[in-house]
C-alpha positions in Angstrom: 101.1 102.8 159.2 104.6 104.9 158.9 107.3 103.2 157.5 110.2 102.8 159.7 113.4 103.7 159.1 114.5 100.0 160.2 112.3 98.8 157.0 114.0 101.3 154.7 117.1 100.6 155.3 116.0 96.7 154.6 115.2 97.5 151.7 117.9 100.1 150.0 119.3 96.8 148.2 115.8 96.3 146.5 115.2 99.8 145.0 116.6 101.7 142.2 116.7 104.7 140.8 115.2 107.5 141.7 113.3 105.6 144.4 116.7 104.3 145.5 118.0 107.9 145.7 115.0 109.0 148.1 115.3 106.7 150.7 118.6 107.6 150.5 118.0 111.4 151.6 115.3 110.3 154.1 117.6 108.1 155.9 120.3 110.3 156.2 117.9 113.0 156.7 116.8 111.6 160.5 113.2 112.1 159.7 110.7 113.1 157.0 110.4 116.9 158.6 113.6 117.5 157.9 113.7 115.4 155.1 111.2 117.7 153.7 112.8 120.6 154.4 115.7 119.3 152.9 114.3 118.6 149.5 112.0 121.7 149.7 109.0 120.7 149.5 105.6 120.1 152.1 106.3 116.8 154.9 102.9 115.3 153.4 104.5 114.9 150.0 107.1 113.2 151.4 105.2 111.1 153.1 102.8 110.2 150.2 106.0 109.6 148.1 107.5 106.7 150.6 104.0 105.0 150.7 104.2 104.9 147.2 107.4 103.1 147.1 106.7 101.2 149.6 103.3 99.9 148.0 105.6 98.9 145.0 108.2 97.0 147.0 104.9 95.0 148.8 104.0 93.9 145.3 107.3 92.6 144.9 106.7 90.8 148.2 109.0 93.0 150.3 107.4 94.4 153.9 109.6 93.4 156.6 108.0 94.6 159.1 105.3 92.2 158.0 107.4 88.8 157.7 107.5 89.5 154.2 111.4 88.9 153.5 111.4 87.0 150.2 111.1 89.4 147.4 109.0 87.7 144.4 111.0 86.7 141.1 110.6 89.4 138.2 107.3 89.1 136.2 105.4 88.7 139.9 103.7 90.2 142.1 102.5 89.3 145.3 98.6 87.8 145.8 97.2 86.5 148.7 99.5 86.0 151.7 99.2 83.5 154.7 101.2 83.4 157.4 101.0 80.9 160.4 102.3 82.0 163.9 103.3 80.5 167.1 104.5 82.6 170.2 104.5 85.6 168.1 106.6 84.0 165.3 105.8 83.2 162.2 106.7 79.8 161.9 104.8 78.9 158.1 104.0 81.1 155.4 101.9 80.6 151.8 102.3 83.2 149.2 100.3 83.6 145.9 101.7 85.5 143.1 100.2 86.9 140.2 101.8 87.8 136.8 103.2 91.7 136.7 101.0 93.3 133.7 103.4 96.5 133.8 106.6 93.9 134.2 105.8 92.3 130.9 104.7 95.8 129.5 108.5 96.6 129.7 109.2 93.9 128.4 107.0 94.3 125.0 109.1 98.0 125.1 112.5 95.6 125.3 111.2 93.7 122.4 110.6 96.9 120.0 114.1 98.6 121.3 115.8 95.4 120.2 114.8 96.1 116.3 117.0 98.6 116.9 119.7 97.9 119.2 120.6 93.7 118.6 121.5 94.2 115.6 123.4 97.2 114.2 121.3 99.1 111.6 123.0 98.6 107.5 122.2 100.0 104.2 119.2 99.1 102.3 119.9 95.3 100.9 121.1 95.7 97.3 120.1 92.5 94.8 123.0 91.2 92.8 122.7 93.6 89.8 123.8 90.5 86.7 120.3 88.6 88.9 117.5 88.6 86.6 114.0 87.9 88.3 111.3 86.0 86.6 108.1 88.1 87.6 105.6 84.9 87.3 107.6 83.1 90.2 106.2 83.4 94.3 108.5 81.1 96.3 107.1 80.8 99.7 109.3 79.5 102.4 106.9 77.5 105.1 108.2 78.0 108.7 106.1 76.3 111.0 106.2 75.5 114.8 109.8 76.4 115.6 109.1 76.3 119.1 112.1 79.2 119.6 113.3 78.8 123.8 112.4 75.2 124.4 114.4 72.7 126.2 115.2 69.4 124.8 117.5 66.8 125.9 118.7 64.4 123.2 119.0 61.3 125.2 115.6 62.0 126.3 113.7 63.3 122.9 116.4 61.9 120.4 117.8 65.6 119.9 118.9 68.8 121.8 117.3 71.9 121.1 118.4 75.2 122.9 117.9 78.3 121.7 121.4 78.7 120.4 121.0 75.4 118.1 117.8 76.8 117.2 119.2 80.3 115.7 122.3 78.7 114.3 120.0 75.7 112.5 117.4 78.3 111.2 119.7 81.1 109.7 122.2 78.6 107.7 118.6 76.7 107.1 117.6 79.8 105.3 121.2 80.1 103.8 121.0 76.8 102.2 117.4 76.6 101.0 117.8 80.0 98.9 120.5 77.9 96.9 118.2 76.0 95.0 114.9 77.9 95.0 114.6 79.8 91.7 115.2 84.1 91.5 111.6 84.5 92.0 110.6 88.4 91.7 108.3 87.7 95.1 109.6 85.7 97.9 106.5 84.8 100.8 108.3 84.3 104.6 105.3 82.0 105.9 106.0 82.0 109.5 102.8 80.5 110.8 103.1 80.7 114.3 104.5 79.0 117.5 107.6 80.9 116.8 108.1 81.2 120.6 107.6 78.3 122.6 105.6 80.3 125.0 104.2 83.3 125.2 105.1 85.5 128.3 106.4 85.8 132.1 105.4 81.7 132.9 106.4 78.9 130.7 103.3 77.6 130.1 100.5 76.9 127.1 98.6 80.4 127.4 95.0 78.4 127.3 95.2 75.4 129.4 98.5 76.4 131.3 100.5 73.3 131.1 104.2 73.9 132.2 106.8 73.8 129.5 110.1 72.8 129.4 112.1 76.1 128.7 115.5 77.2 127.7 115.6 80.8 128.8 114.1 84.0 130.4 111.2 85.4 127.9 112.9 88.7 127.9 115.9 86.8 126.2 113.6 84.9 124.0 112.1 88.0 123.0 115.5 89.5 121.9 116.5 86.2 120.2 113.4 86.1 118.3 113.6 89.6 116.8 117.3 89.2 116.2 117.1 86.0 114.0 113.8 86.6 112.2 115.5 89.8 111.2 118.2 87.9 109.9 115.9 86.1 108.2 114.7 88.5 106.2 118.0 89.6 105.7 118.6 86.6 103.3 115.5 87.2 101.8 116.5 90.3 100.4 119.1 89.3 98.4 117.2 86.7 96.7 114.0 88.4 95.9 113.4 91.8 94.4 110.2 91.9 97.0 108.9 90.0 100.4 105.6 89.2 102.0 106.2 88.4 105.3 102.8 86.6 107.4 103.7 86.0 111.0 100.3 84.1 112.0 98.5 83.5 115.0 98.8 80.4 117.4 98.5 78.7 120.0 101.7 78.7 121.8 102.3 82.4 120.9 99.3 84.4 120.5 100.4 87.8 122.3 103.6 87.2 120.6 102.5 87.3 116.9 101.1 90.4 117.5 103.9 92.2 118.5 105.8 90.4 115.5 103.4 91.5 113.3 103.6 95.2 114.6 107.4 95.6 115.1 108.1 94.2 112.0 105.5 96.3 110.0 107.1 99.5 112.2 110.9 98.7 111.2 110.4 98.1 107.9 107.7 100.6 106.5 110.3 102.8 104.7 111.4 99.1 103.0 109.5 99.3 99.9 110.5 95.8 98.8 108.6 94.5 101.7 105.1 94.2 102.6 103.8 92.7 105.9 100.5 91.0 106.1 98.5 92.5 108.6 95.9 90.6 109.5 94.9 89.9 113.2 91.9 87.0 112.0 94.6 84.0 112.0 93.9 83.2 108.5 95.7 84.7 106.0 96.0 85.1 102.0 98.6 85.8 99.0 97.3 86.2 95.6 99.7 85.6 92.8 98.1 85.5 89.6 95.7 82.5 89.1 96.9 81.1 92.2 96.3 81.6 95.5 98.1 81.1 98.4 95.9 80.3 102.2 97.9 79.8 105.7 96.4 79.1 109.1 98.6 77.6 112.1 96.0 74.7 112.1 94.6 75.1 115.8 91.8 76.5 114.6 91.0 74.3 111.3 92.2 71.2 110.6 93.2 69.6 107.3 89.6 68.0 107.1 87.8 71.6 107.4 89.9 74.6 106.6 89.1 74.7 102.8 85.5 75.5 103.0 86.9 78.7 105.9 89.3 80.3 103.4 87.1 79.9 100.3 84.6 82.2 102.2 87.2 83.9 104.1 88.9 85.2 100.9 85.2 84.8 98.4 86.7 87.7 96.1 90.3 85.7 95.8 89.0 82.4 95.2 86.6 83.5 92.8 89.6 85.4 91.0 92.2 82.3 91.0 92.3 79.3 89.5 94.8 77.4 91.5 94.5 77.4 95.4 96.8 76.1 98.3 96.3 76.0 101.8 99.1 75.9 104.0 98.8 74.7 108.1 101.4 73.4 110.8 100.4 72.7 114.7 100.1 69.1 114.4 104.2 68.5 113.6 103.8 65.7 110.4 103.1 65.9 107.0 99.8 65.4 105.4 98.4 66.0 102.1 94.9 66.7 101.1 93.4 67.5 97.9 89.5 68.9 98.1 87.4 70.1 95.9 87.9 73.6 96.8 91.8 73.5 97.1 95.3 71.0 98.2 95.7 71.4 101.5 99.1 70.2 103.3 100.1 70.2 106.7 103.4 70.8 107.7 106.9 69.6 109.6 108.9 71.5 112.2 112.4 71.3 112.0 112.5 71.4 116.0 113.1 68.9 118.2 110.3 67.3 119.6 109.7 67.8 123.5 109.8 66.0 125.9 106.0 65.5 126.1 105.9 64.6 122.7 108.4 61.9 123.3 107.0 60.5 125.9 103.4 60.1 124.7 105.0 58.8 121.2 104.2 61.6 119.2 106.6 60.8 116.1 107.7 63.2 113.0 110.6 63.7 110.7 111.7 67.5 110.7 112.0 69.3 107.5 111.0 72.8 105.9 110.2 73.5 103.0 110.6 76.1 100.0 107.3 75.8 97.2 107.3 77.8 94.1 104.1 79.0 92.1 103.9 79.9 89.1 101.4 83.0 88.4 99.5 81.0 85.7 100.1 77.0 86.6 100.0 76.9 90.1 102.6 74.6 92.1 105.8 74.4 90.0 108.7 73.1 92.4 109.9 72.8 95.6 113.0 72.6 98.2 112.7 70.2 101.0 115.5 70.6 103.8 116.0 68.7 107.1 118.4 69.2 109.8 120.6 65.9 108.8 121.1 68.0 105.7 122.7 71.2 107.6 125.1 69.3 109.7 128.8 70.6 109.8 
């Protein structure tokens, strides 16, 4: 069916760009002949160009001539349609939307143009030059379940958590905890996943689709994210002479940790001092010495059955060490395990708890923490911080 000139002029304040620009010349143009004739080219080009547009601004739920006069919100695009009549007027209409895969396409573009554009690119990090650096030292800084864009209410979950608080809390987190961790030559960044408190276009658990409560647009999130893990590993830098930075797999954020994992190993692979663990399996391992150092978000494994995973896992590394740790998060409290094989310890979150987990009773402190190894003796000291502690 032709498009009519009514429907485009409906819809200039939809398009953009080029498209935009098109329509434009058609309109004023009178008709696609001369339109043609106008741009140089043959009528059926023109032609097939405006369906083309046209089929884009129906995915965004646009087709006036259709009753379709409620374009979809960004990240959709349009399903199954319904629409009841009476007397030749549509008098009910149901609408099904689906998620946009090019939509969040761009938006995994936005989050690799923000390594370079949030934050204005500086010199190489130099250490403190009188610093010396005891080489048997790994300090491994456990970030767990930060839950990064969700919504909490204090009077509702006994603290607010945006994603302002959260950025501020984590960078002056990381600010404080480096003051009493020993100058270890290696520094780990642990991040073991549910960074993000969801994972794309709909706030909702990726698996099972349960609606979350959520501070922000993902794009934002995205840029947020990128901005204060970079930050992050700022800090880092001038406290250890190198950095192995795991951003694991989860549950809240599986799509997410891979583009983590990517950008970050893409921005920094000039950085010499840092090394990115690449591993896609969701378990991951550091060897330092005689000791060995196993994370897992804990979705997966729990603290009853990860050990016996990560000893055959890692076979070559656990044979090789003497001292093994595993490290997990997803369940929010703090539990300690010692097996055979290796201590296991589940982690805190520093963030808030939801409002789901207030409601159902789900109760935790919030603390991170900084552990150091030694190369030859395993465990040797650690930093515990909670948010009480970074108050202003």
């Amino acid at each position: 069916m032709p498009i009519s000139k009514a429907d485009m002029q409906a819809s200039l304040h939809l398009l953009e760009g080029e498209d935009l620009e098109y329509i434009k010349t058609i309109i004023e143009a009178g008709s696609n002949t001369r339109a043609a004739k106008k741009l140089g080219v043959d009528r059926r080009n023109v032609d097939r160009r405006i369906k083309r547009i046209f089929a884009k601004m129906v995915k965004k739920g646009w087709a006036p001539s259709h009753d379709l006069t409620h374009p979809l919100p960004p990240g959709r695009v349009l399903g199954k349609t319904t629409t009841l009549y009476k007397d030749g007027a549509p008098v009910m209409q149901w609408v099904a939307a689906h998620p946009d895969d090019e939509y969040l396409e761009r938006v995994s573009q936005e989050a690799m143009d923000a390594f370079r554009s949030e934050i204005p690119r500086a010199a190489p990090t130099e250490l403190p030059r009188q610093l010396t650096f005891d080489p048997n030292l790994a300090t491994t800084y456990i970030l767990t379940d930060y839950h990064l864009g969700m919504l909490a209410w204090g009077l509702e979950t006994g603290a607010d958590w945006d994603l302002d608080i959260a950025e501020d809390l984590l960078v002056r987190w990381f600010q404080k905890v480096i003051q009493g961790t020993p100058n270890s030559e290696t520094g780990v960044l642990a991040q073991m996943g549910d960074f993000l408190h969801w994972d794309g276009m709909e706030a909702v658990t990726p698996a099972n689709k349960h609606v979350l409560d959520a501070d922000t647009r993902f794009e934002k999130l995205v840029g947020v994210a990128i901005r204060v893990l970079r930050r992050v590993v700022n800090i880092l830098l001038t406290k250890h002479p190198r950095l192995h930075i795991i951003m694991a797999h989860a549950n809240h954020d599986p799509a997410s940790s891979v583009w983590l994992r990517a950008g970050f190993k893409a921005f920094y692979e000039n950085e010499p001092r840092i090394e990115i663990n690449g591993s896609a399996d969701g378990f991951y391992c550091f060897e330092h010495g005689k000791t060995s150092l196993f994370f897992h978000h804990g979705d997966k494994r729990g603290i009853g059955n990860v050990d016996n995973v990560l000893a055959a896992k890692y076979r070559e590394v656990f044979g090789r060490t003497q001292f093994s740790y595993a490290h997990l998060g997803h369940l929010h409290h703090q539990a300690l395990r010692e097996t055979p094989l290796m201590i296991v310890e589940q982690h805190r979150t520093m963030a808030s708890p939801d409002a789901y987990a207030s409601r159902n009773g789900y109760i935790s402190g919030r603390s991170a923490c900084a552990i150091t190894y030694h190369k030859d003796f395993g465990e040797t000291g650690r930093v515990i911080i909670t948010p009480e502690m970074l108050k202003k």
